[in-house]
N, C-alpha and C positions, 0 to 999 in steps of 0.2 A: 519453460516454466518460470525461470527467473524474470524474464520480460512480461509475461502473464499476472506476475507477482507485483513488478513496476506498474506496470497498466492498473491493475487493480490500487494502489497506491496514491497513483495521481488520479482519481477517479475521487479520492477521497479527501485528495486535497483541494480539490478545487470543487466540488458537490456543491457547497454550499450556496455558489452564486445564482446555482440555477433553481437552488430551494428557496432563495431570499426571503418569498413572500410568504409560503409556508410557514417559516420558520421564524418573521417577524410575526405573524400573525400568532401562532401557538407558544414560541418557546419565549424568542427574544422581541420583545416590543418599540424597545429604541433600536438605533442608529450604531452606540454605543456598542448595548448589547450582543448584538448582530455581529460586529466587526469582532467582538472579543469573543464569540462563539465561535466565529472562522480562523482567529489568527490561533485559536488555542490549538490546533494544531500543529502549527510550526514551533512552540513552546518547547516539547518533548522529540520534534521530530531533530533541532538545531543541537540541541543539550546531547540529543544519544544519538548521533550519529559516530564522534571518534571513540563512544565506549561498546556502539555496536559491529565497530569494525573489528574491534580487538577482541569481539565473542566472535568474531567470524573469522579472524585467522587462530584463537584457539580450539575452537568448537568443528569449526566448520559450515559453510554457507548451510548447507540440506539441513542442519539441524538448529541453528539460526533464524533459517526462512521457517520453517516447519511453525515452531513456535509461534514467529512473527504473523505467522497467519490465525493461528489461533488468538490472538493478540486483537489481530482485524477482525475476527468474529465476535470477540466480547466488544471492541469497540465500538464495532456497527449498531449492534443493539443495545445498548447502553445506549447508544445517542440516537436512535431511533424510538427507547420505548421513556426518551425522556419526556417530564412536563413542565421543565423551570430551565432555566440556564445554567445553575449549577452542577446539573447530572449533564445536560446535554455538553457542555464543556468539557469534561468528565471523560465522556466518550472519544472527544477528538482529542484529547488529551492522548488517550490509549489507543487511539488511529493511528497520533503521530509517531509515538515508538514503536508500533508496530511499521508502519514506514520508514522509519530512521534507517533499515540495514537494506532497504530495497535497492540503491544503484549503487551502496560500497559492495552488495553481495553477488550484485551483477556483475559489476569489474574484475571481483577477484575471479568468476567463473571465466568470465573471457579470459581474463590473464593466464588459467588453468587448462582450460580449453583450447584453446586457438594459439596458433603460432605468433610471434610479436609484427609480421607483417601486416595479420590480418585482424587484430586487435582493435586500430580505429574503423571497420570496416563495421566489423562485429559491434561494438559499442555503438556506431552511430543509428543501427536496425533496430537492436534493444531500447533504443532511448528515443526514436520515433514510435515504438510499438508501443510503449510505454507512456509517451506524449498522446497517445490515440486517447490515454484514458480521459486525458483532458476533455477531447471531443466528445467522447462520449457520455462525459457530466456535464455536458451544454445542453443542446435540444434534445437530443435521446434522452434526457435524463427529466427533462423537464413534461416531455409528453407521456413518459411512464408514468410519471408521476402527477399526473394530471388522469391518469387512466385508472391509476390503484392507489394510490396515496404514497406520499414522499415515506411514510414507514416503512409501508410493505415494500417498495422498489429499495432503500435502503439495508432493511434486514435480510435483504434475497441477495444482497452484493455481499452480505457477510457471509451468507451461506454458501454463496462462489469460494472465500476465503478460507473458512473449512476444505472445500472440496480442492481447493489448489494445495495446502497443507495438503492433505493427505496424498495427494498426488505428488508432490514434494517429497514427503518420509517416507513413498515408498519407492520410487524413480529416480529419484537427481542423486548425482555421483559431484562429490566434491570436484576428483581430480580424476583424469582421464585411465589414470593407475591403478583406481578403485574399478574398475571395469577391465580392467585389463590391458588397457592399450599403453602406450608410448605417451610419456609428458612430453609437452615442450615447454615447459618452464624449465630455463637456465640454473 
């Protein structure tokens, strides 16, 4: 769920290249534009990363993620049902912190989960699974969106986000304690 969570993440961070033309064409018209519509993601996702680790060792990752995905749902369509740059900015604004907690909330689950041998084993599956989203905001993304409109393939990625939220609040166990089993955090 957590990698699921990443995947969807990086899908969102890098979208944009494969919508270029779309979205120079409707939202953003320069060069400029364009570039400050893609990088506004990383605005919010740099700033709230060390304050979204600190909701995830008070709160909890499952209740952290949970949110963050609802987070990716307003984000997605907000910046899908924009018509200027300043909403669709807006949007990846609220992408980014809704991705901000994705690979601290993954870490602490492996740290939680897994024993400390099998930590970098576990991290580096999560963060290929993860990295797929990339791939999947390249040519998958671009002939969806040649098929239904970069909207509609957009707001159906926020609608995955809901649906992994929920899958989230009501399956992911912080620590392996919360279920019953044996920690192997020291």
């Amino acid at each position: 769920m957590a990698a699921a969570f990443y995947l969807f993440d990086f899908f969102q961070r890098v979208s944009p290249a494969a919508l270029a033309l779309d979205l120079s064409r409707e939202i953003a018209p320069t060069a400029v534009a364009l570039g400050s519509l893609s990088s506004a993601y990383f605005v919010t996702y740099a700033l709230l990363q060390l304050p979204g680790g600190i909701l995830i060792d008070r709160y909890g990752t499952r209740r952290v993620f949970a949110v963050a995905c609802l987070l990716g749902l307003v984000g997605t369509w907000v910046f899908a049902g924009a018509h200027g740059p300043g909403v669709a900015a807006l949007g990846r604004l609220i992408l980014g912190a809704s991705g901000a907690v994705a690979w601290v909330g993954m870490l602490k689950l492996a740290s939680q989960w897994f024993t400390p041998e099998r930590f970098a084993s576990i991290t580096g599956v999560s963060l290929a699974i993860g990295a797929f989203g990339a791939v999947v905001s390249g040519l998958p993304l671009r002939m969806a969106s040649d098929a239904a409109g970069w909207r509609v393939v957009i707001m159906a990625t926020g609608l995955g986000a809901l649906a992994l939220g929920v899958v989230i609040a009501w399956k992911m166990r912080d620590t392996p304690a919360d279920m019953g089993y044996a920690n192997h955090q020291h």
